[in-house]
N, C-alpha and C positions, 0 to 999 in steps of 0.2 A: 227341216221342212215345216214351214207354217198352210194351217189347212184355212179355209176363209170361206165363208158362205153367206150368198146374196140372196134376192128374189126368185133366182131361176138353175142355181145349182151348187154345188161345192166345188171348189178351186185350189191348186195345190200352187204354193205359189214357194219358190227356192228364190237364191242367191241374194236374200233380204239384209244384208250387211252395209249395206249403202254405195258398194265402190262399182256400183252402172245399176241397169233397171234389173228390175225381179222379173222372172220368167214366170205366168202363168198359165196354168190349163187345167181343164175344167174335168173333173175327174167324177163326178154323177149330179145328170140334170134333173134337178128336184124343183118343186113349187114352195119358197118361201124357206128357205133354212132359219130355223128358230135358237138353236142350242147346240156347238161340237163339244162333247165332254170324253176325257178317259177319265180312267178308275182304276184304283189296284190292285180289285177283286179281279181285273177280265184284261185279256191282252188287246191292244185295236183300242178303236176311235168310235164315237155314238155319235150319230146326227139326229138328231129331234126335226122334225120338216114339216110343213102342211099336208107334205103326201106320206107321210110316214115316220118311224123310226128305223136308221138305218143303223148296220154296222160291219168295218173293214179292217181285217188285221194289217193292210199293206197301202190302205189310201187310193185303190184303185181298184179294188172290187167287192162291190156293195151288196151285203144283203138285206131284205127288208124284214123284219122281226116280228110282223105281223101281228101290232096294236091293237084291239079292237075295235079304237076309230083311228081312223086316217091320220085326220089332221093333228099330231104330236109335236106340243109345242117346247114341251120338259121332258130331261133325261136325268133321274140320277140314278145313286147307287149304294147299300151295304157293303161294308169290308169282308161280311161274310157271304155275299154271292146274289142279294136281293137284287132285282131292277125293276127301279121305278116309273111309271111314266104319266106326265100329265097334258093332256088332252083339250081339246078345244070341240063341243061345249062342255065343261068343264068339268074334269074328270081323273081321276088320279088309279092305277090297275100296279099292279105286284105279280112281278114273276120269280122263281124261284131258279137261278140258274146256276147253280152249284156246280149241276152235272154239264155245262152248256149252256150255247145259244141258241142250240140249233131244237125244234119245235116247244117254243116256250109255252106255257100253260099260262094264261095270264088272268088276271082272278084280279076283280073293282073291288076297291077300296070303299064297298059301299056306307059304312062310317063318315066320309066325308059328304055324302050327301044330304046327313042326316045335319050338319051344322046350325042354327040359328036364324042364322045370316044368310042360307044358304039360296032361299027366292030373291034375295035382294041382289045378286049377282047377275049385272046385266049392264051395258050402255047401248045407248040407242044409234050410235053410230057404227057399233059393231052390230047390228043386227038383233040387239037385244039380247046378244048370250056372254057368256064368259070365259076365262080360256087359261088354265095353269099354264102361268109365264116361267114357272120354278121350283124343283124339288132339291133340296137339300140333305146330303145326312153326312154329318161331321164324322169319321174316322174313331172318335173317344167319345161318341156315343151313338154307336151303333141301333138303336133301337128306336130314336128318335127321327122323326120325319119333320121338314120344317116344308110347306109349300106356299107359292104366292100367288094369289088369284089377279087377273086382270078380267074386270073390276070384282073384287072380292074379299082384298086383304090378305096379312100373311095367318095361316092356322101351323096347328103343331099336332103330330100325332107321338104319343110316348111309347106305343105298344107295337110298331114296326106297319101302322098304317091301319091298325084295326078300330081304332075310336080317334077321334079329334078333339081338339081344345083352340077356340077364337082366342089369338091373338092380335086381335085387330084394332084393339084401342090405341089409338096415340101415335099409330102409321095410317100414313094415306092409302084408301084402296082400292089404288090405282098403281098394280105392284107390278114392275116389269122386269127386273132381276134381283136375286139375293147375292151376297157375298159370306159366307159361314167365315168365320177366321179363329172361331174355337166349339166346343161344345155348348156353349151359351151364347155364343158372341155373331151376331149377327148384322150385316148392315143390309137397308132396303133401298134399290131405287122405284120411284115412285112416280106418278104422272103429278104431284105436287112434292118433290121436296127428294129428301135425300135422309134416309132415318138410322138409327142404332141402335142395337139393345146389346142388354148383357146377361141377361136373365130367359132367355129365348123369347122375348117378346111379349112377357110380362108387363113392362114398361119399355117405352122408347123416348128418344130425344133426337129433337132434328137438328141436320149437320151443319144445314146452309142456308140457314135463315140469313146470312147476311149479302147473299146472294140473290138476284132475278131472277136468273136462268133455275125454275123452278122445275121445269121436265126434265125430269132425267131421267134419259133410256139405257144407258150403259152401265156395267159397272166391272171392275173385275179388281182381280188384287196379285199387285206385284212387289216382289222382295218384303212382303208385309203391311203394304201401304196401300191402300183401298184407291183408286181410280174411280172417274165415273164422269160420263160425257152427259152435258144437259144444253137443253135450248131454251128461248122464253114461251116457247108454244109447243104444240103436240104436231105431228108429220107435217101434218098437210101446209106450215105454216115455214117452213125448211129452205122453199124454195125463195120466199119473201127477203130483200133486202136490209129486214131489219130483225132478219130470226134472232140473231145476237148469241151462236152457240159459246158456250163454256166448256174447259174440260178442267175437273175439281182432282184435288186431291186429300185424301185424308191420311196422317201419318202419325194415329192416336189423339187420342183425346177427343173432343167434343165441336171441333169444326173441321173446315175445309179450306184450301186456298186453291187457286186460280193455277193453270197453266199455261203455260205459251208452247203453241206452239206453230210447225208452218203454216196450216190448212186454216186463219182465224173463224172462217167465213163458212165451214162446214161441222157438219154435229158429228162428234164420235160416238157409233154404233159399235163396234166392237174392240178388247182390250185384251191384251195377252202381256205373254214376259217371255221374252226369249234371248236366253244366255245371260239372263239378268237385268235387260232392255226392256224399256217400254215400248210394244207398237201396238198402235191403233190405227183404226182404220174408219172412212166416214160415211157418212149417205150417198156421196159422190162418188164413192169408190176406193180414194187417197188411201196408202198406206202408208206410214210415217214412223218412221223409228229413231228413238231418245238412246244415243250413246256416249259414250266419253267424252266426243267434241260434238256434244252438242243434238238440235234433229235434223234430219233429213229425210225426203219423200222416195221413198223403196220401189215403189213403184202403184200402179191403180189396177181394179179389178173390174170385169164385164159388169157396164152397168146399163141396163136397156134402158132405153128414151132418156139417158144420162141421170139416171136417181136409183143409184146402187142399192137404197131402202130403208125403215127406219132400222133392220137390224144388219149389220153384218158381222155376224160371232167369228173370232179368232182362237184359233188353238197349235199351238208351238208344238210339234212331236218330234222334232230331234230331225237329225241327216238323215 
């Protein structure tokens, strides 16, 4: 079962193996799906949403987790039971859910507003505020909190969210997903570029300087190998004949190369791996999956006035 979430709700979409169209249906209408994550502290599925944080052990019946604000645009999580959440204006809270999910205490990360950098977080096209696009916490090192501000940059928290450290030098901050791939090892996508570190963000190097397509909104990572979908402009530039989307790939080391694939002409917003497969899926809706011979298009998802959006997160949870 792959779960897929647009502008206007989550979507359960089956029979994505390529041999006829994928069946889908829309399993809770939400405003803006931002982030589906599990985790292997907690059984079930997390939806991060404009209207919430959600979560469903069976993909079909949702409870809301009740955020302090609304609008939750990041979901992650501790191996020992923490959950994270970052918020839109921008906001990062800690629930302790060891015992459950059910009436979580949830307690601001007020450490991260004490940042540096922390008034300069703001673009004038979003309203002047800012909006954690990303919280991270690697498996082998539990303690560690990595988050990405959009606009803000990425920061690190080493004491499980209680103080912060800018690591914002040398990444663009204009952060709209992370990918962790070890306890130091982290890649950024970015509204200019595509970045890496290995030191948690200490230092970074960028991936795709030999590359236009310098927005890049997607990212995710399959069989070990970093994906990540970019355009030469930000949304609203998508619909244009000369967007020029890219979908990159990083597979170690210190660049990136291009992919082909069917959809040339649409941006990959969301990226998963299922059964070892790459599928993505685009602003249009297109879902497209990379197998043994080759790709093909699996089928498309509800996309109002035909602009499925710039995010549509994918997440593979099995039959």
């Amino acid at each position: 079962m792959l779960l897929a979430g647009t502008e206007n709700g989550i979507h359960r979409v089956t029979d994505v193996d390529g041999t006829g169209p994928a069946s889908v249906r829309t399993v809770l209408e939400t405003t803006g799906t931002m982030r589906l994550r599990t985790f292997p502290a907690f059984e079930g599925v997390f939806a991060a949403t404009a209207s919430g944080l959600y979560h469903s052990t069976d993909a079909g019946t949702w409870t809301d987790l009740a955020v302090p604000r609304e609008q939750v645009y990041a979901v992650g999580a501790s191996p020992d039971g923490r959950l994270y959440a970052g918020t839109r204006p921008a906001h990062v809270y800690v629930a302790d859910a060891t015992d459950g999910l059910d009436g979580l205490d949830w307690r601001e990360c007020e450490g991260f507003q004490d940042l540096p950098s922390r008034e300069e977080w703001r673009l004038p096209r979003h309203e002047d505020l800012a909006q954690v696009r990303d919280v991270r916490v690697h498996p082998e090192a539990p303690d560690r909190v990595i988050a990405g501000v959009e606009v803000g940059g990425v920061h690190v928290s080493e004491d499980r969210g209680e103080t912060w450290t800018e690591r914002r030098d040398g990444v663009h901050d204009d952060v709209h997903e992370l990918a962790v791939l070890g306890p130091e090892t982290v890649v950024a996508a970015t509204g200019f570029g595509l970045f890496h570190t290995d030191d948690a963000g200490r230092s970074w190097t960028r991936l795709d300087e030999r590359h236009d397509q310098r927005y890049v909104r997607s990212l995710g990572v399959v069989d070990g190998d970093a994906y990540a979908g970019a355009a030469l402009g930000h949304t609203a530039t998508w619909l244009e004949a000369d967007a020029d989307p890219a979908l990159f790939v990083r597979r170690g080391g210190t660049s990136v190369e291009t992919v082909d694939h069917p959809c040339p002409e649409e941006t990959v917003t969301g990226i998963t791996g299922v059964d070892g497969d790459l599928v993505a899926a685009t602003h249009e809706g297109s879902v497209m999956r990379a197998g043994a011979d080759g790709w093909c298009v699996v089928g498309s998802l509800p996309a109002p006035d035909g602009f499925a959006g710039s995010y549509t997160p994918l997440l593979w949870v099995g039959d």
